[in-house]
C-alpha positions in Angstrom: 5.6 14.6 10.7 6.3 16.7 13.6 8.4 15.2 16.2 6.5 14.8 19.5 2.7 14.7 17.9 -0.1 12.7 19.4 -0.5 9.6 18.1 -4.4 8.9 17.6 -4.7 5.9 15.8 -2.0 3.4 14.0 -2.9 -0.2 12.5 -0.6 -2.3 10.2 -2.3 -4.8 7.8 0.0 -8.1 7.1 -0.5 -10.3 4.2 -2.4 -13.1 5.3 -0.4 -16.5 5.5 -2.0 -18.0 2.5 -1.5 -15.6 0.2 2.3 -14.9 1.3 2.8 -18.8 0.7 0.9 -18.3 -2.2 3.3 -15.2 -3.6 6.4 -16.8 -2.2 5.8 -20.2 -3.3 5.0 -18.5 -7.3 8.1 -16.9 -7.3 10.1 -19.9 -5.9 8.8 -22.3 -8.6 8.8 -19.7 -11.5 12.6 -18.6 -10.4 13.6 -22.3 -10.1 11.9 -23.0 -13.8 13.3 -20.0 -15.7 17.0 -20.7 -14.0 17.0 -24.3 -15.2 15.7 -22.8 -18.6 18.4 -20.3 -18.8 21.3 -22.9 -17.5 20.5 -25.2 -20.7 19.9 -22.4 -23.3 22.8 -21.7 -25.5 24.2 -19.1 -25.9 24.0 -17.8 -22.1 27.0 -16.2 -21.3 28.1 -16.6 -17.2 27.3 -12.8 -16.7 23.7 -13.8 -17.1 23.6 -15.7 -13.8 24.0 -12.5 -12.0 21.8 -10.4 -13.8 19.3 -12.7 -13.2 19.6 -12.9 -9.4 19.7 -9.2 -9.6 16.1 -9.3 -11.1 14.9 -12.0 -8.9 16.5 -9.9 -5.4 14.8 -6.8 -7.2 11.1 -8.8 -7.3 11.7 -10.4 -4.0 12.5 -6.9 -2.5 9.2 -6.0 -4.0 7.0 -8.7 -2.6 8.8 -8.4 0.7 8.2 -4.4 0.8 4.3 -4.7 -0.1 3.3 -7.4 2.4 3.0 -4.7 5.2 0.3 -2.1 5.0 0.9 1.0 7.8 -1.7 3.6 8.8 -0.7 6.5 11.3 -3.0 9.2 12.4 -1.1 11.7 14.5 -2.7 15.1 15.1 -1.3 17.2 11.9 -1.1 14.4 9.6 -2.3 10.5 8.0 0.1 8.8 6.9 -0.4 5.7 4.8 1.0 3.3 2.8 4.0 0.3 2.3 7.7 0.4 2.9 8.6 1.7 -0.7 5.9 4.3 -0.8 3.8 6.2 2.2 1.5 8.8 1.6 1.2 11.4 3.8 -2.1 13.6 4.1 -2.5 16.9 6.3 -5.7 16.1 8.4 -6.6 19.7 8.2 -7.3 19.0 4.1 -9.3 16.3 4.5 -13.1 16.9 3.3 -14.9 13.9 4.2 -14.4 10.3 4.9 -16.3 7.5 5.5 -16.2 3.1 5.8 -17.0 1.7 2.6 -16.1 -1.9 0.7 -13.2 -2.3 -1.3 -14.5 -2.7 -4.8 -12.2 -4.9 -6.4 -12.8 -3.6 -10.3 -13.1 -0.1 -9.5 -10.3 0.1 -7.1 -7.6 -1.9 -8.7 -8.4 -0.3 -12.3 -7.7 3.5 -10.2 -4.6 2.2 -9.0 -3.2 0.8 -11.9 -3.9 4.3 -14.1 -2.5 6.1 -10.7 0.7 4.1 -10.8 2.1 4.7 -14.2 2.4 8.5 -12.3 4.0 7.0 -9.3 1.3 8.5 -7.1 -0.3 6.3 -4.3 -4.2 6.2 -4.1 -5.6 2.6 -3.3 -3.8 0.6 -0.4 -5.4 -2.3 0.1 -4.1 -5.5 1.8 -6.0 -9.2 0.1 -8.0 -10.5 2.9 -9.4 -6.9 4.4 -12.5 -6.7 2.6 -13.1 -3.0 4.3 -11.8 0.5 4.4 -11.8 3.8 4.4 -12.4 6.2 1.2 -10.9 9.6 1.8 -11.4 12.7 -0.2 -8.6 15.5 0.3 -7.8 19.1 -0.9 -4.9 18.8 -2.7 -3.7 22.3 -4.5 -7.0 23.4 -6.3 -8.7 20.3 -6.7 -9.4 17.0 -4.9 -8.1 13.5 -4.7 -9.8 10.3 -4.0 -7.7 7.7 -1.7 -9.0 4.1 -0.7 -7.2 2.7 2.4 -8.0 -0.8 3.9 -8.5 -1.4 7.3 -9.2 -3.8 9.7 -11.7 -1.4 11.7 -12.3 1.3 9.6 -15.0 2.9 11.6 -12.4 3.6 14.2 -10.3 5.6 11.8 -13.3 7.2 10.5 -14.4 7.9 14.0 -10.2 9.1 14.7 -9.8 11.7 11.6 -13.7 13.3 12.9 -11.8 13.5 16.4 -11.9 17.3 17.6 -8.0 16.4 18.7 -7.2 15.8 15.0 -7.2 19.4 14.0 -9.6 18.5 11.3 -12.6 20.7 10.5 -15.6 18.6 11.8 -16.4 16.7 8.7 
């Protein structure tokens, strides 16, 4: 991103309170479980201790990185995504957007096949039951993205700004 663009439109999505309880409570109670489990097994060998907290730090790091959702629409670019992984998408190669539902089954089933390449499409945050679907030229074809958002006919209305540097869409 170019230093000094105009910032049109930012949001950030949080994890709503029950559902980081909900996370962080799971992990708390299945950590506490499988380290009593491992402290009477024989055979554990006191370099198991911690590898296991190095797995636990590495899920917590995890959780922690995907509980904020950032959007950022400056005038060259839209930039998406969590801590661990933002996407970034020239405005001038986006063909058409437009506020839609987040479909739960069709969504979550494109992500999964789009992560085993690493490559982010779907950001959705549990709770934001909108967004924004986003079709962009990307080399010679096109790529489908799914972004929630708390007001996605604002960043609809934002990426068809004239200021964007988008073609009207």
């Amino acid at each position: 991103m170019k230093e000094g663009a105009l910032v049109e439109y930012e949001e950030d999505l949080i994890w709503p309170s029950w559902f980081r309880l909900t996370i962080f409570g799971a992990m708390a109670v299945i950590a506490a479980l499988s380290f009593a489990s491992l402290a009477g097994t024989p055979g554990v060998e006191p370099w198991h201790y911690p590898l296991f907290i190095l797995v636990w730090g590495g899920i917590l790091f995890v959780a922690l990185s995907l509980q904020r959702l950032s959007i950022r629409l400056t005038s060259d670019n839209l930039r998406f995504g969590y801590a661990i992984q933002k996407k970034t998408i020239p405005v001038g190669s986006i063909e058409s957007c437009e506020a839609s539902g987040y479909d739960p089954l069709r969504h979550f089933i494109w992500q999964v096949v789009r992560l085993a390449f690493w490559e982010l499409r779907v950001c959705h945050m549990p709770g934001a039951s909108q967004g924004v679907e986003i079709i962009a030229r990307q080399g010679r074809g096109r790529r489908r993205y799914f972004v929630s958002s708390a007001h996605p006919e604002e960043l609809v209305a934002a990426i068809r700004s004239p200021l964007s540097g988008a073609q009207r869409i």
